[in-house]
Residue, then its C-alpha position, 0 to 999 in steps of 0.5 A: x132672149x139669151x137662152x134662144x140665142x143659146x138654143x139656135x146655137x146649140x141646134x146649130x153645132x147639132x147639125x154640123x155634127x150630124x153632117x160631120x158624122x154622115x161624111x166621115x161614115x161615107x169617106x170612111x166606109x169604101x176601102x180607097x183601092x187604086x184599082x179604081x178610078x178613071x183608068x179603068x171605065x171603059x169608054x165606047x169604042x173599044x180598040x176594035x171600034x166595038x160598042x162596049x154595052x158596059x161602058x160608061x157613056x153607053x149606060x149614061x146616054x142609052x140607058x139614062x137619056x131619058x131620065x137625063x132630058x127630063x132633067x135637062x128640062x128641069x134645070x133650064x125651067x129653073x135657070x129661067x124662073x130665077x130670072x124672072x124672079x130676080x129681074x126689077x120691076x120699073x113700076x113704081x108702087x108707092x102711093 
């Protein structure tokens, strides 16, 4: 019994490395400039009141509203089945 307790932590330790490692290539691998960052997304609308096509609002609703309600959908089937999965029953079962 010893040695499967020993193998679940071994298996364990394997996989916070693994994830471990995964992060700190992702942290490591972008260059941290302070030119990025929310100064600079522009937003609509411009100065000029303009619509910005590059923008970031303008390509997450006009672009990706689509994809957005389907996953709206989505989480709220969810949010309701975990309610239906978590309530009680009354009932009483045992015979």
């Amino acid at each position: 019994m010893a040695t499967t307790n020993k193998k679940i932590v071994i298996a364990g330790l394997i996989v916070v490395v693994a994830t471990l490692a995964m992060l700190s290539s992702v942290a490591l691998s972008d260059e941290w400039t302070q030119d990025d960052g929310p100064n600079h997304i522009q937003f609509t609308p411009d100065a000029d009141g303009n619509v910005v096509h590059g923008s970031l609002n303008y390509e997450m609703f006009e672009t990706y509203g689509p994809v957005l309600l389907v996953l709206a959908m989505l989480m709220f089937g969810a949010i309701i089945g975990g309610a239906y999965v978590a309530k009680e029953d009354d009932e009483d079962d045992s015979n």
